[in-house]
C-alpha positions as CSV (number, residue, x, y, z in Angstrom):
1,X,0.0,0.0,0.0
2,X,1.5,3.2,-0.8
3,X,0.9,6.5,-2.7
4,X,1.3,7.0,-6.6
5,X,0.1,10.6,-7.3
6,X,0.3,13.5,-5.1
7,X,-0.8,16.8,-5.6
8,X,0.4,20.1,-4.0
9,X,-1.0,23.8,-4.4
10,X,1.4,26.7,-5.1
11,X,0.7,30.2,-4.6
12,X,4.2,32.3,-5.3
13,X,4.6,32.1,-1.3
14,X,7.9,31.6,0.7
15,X,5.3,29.1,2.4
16,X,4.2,27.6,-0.5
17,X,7.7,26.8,-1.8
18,X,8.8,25.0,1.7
19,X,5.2,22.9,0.9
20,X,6.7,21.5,-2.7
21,X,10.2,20.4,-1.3
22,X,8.5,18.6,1.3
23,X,5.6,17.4,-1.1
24,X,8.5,16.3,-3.5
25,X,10.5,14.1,-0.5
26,X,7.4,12.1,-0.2
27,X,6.9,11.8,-3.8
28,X,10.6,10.7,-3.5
29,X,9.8,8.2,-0.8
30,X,7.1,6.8,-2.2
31,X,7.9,6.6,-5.8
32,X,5.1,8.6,-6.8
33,X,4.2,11.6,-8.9
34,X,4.2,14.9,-7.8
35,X,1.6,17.6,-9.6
36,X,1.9,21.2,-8.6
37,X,-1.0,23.1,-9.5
38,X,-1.5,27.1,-9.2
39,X,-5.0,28.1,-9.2
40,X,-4.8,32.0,-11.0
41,X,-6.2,34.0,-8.4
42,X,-9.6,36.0,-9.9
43,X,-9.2,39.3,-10.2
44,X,-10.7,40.4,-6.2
45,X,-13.9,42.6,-5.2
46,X,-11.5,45.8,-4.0
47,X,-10.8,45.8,-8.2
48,X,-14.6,46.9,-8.1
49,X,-15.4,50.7,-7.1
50,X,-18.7,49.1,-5.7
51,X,-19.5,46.1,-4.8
52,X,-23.3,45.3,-3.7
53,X,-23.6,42.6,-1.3
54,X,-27.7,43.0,-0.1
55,X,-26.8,39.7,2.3
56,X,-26.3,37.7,-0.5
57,X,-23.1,36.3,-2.4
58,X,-20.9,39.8,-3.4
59,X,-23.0,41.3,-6.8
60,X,-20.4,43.8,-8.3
61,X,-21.0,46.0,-10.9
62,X,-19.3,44.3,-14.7
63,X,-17.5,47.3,-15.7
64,X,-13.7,47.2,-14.8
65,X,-11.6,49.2,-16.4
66,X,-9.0,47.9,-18.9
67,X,-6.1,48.9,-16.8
68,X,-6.9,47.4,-13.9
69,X,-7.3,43.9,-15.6
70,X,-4.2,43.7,-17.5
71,X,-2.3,45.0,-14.3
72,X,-3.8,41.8,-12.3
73,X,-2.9,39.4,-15.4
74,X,0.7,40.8,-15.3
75,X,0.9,40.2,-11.3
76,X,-0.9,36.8,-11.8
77,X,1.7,36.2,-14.7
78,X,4.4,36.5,-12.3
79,X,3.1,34.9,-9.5
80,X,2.4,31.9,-11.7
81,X,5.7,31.4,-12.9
82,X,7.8,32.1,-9.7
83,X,5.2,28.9,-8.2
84,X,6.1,27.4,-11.2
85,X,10.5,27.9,-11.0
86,X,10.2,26.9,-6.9
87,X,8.2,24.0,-7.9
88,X,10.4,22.5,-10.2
89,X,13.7,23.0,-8.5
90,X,11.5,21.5,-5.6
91,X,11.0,18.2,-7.8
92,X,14.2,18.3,-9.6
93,X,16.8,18.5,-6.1
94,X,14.3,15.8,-4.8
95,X,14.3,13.6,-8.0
96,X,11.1,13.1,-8.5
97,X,8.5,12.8,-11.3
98,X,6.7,15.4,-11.9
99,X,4.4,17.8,-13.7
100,X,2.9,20.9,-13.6
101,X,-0.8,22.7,-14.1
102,X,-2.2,26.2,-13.9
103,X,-6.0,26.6,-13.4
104,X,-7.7,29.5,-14.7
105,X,-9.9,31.1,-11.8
106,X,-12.7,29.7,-11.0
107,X,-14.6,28.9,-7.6
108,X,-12.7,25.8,-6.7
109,X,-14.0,23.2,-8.8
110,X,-10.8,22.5,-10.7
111,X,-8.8,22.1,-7.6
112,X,-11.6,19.6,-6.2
113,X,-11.6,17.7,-9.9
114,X,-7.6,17.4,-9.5
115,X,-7.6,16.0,-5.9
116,X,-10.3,13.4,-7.0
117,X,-7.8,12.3,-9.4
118,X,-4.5,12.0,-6.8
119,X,-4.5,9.8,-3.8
120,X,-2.9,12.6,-1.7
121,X,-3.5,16.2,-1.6
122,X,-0.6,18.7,0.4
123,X,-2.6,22.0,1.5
124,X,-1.7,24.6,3.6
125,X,-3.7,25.6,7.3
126,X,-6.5,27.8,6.8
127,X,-8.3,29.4,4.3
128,X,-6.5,29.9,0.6
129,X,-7.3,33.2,-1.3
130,X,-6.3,32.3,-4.5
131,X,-9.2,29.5,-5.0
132,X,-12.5,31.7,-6.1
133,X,-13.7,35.2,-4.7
134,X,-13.8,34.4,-1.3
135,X,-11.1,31.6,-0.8
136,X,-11.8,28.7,0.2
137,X,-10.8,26.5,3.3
138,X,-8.2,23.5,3.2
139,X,-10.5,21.7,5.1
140,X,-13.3,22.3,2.5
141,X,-11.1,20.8,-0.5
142,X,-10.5,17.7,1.5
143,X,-13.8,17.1,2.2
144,X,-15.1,18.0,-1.7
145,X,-11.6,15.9,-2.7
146,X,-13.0,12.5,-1.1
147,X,-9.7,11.4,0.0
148,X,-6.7,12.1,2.3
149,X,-4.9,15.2,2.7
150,X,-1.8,16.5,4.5
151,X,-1.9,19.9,5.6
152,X,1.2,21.6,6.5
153,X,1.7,24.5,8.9
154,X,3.8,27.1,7.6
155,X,6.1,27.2,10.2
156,X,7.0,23.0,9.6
157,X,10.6,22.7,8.6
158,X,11.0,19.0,8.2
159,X,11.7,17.9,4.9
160,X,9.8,13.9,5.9
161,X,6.5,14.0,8.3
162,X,5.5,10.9,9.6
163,X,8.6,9.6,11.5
164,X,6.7,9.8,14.9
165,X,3.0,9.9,14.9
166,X,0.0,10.4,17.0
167,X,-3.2,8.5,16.1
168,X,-6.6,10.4,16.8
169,X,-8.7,7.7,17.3
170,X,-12.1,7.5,18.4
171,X,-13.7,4.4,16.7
172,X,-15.6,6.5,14.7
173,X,-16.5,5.8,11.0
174,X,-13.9,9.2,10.3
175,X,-11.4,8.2,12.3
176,X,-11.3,4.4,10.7
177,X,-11.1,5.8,7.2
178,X,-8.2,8.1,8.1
179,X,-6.0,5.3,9.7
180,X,-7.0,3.2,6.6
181,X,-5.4,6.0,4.5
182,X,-2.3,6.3,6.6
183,X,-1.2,2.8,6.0
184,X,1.4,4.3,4.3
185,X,2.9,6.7,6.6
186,X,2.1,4.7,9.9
187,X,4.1,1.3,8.4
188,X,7.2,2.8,8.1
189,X,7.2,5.1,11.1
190,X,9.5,4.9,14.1
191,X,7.3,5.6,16.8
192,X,3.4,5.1,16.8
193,X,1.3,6.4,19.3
194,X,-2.6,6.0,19.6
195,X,-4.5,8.1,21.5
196,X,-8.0,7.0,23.0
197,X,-9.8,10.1,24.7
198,X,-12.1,8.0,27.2
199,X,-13.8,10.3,29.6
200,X,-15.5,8.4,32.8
201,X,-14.9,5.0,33.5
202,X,-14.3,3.9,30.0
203,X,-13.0,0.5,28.9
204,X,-9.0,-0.4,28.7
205,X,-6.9,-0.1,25.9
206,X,-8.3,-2.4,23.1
207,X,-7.0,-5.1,22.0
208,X,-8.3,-5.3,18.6
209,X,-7.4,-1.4,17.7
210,X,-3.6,-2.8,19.0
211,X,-4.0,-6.2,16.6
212,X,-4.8,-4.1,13.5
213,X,-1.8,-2.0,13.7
214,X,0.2,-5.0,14.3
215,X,-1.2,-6.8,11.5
216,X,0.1,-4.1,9.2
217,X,3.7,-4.1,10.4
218,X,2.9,-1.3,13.2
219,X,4.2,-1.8,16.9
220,X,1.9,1.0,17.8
221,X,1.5,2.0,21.7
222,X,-2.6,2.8,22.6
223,X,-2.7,5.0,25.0
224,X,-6.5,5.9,27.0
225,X,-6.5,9.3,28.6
226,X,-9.6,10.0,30.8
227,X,-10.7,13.0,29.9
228,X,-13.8,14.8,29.0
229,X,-14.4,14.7,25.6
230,X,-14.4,19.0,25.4
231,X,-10.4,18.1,26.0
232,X,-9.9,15.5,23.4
233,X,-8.1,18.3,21.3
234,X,-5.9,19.2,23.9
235,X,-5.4,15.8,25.1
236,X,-4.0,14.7,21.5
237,X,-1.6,17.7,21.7
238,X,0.2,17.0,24.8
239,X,0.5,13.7,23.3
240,X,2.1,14.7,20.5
241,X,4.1,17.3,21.7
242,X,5.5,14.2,24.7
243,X,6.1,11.8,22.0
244,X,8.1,14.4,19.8
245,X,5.5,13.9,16.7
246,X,5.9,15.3,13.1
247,X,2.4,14.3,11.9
248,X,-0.8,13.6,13.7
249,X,-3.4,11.1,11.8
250,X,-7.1,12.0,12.4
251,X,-10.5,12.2,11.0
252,X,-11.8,14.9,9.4
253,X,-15.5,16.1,10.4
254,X,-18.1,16.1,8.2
255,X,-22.0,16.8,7.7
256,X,-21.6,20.4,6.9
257,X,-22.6,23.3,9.5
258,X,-22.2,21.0,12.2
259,X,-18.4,20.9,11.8
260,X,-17.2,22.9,14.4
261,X,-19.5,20.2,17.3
262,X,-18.7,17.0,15.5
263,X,-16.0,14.5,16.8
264,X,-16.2,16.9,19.9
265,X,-14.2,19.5,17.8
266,X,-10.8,17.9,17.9
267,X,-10.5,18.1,13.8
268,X,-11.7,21.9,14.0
269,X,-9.6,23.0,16.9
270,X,-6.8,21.4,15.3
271,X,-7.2,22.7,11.7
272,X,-7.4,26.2,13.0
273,X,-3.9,26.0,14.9
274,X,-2.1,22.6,13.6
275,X,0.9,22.4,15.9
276,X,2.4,19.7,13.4
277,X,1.5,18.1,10.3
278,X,-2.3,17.1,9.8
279,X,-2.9,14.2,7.8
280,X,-6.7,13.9,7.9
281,X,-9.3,11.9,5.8
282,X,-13.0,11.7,5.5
């Protein structure tokens, strides 16, 4: 089990560029191909003299002048082809395949088609401006993408994630699919640590979460905290920050505006302030 295509965005950012060399080590580790894609950024509302929202999606008046359009091509231009030089020297000092695509602006579908077709998706925290008027949030093209995604913090420095990892787990259907996904990353990891929030007088560790990760090669150590499930996001960072961990593996949340309450918020507090690597799947 292992990876064959991953994708990772560029946006002309110092951030962006430290994304592509560490998207291009895991293309080199897993022998897989590595697509960088820039979405062109569409040209924003403050182009617009004014804009008319009336509580609905922003309505802006069609006239802008001809100036102000070629002046954003020309930036876009340039932004697209510095994403384009850091991403290649990113694949070429890593030695990896590799190819390149630039989307014209639209409001995110293109990005969501491309990660349909790649088994792993690197995004940045947060939201990212350059995908349709508004932006649109990492978490959002994982969940429209249908499959994992690892999403990087800007201030992550190591070139390889996944050498010591912390397992979200909370037998949920999320949580399953996620470890399912991670197959690759958790059976070639040093150090594995599962962590089981279990407020009350829960169970023990179980012994057929500890089988599974040993039938795939994993000597992974489960690990129960009592705690209330409000602290499950904080729980999973002490964790990680006592085992030393470069990547945490969890669940993403899903059914739409109930995001921020489902798996007792542990994907949404951790998405809004990773403090390592995410690697999350619905």
């Amino acid at each position: 089990m292992t990876f064959s295509s991953i994708l990772t965005l560029m946006d002309g950012s110092q951030a962006a560029v430290q994304r592509a060399r560490i998207a291009a080590a895991l293309a080199a580790r897993f022998d897989a191909r590595l697509t960088g894609v820039f979405p062109r950024p569409p040209l924003p509302l403050s182009a617009w003299d004014e804009p008319v929202y009336w509580g609905l999606p922003p309505v802006v008046p069609p006239a802008v002048p001809p100036e102000i359009l070629a002046a954003h091509e020309r930036r876009t231009d340039a932004q697209g082809e510095a994403a384009r030089l850091a991403f290649e020297a990113a694949a070429a000092d890593a030695g990896c395949r590799s190819d390149w695509r630039a989307l014209a602006s639209d409001m995110g579908e293109g990005v969501v088609e491309l990660t349909r077709r790649t088994d792993l998706t690197v995004l940045p925290p947060g939201r990212l401006p350059t995908i349709g008027p508004a932006g649109a949030a990492a978490a959002d093209l994982a969940l429209g993408g249908g499959g994992p995604a690892l999403i990087l913090p800007d201030r992550v420095a190591d070139p390889a994630p996944g050498r010591r990892i912390v397992v979200a787990w909370n037998g949920g259907r999320e949580a399953a699919r996620a470890v399912r996904d991670a197959w690759p990353f958790l059976s070639t990891a040093e150090a594995v640590r599962v962590v089981v929030v279990a407020p009350g007088e829960a169970e023990g560790p179980d012994s057929l979460l500890q089988r599974w990760f040993e039938d795939h090669g994993c000597n992974a150590e489960v690990v129960v905290v009592r705690e209330a499930d409000a602290g499950a996001g904080d729980a999973v960072r002490r964790q990680a920050e006592a085992l030393k961990a470069d990547l945490i593996v969890m669940g993403l949340y899903g059914h739409s505006r109930l995001r921020e309450t489902v798996l007792g918020g542990v994907s949404h507090g951790l998405l809004r302030d990773p403090p390592v690597a995410l690697f999350v799947s619905h």
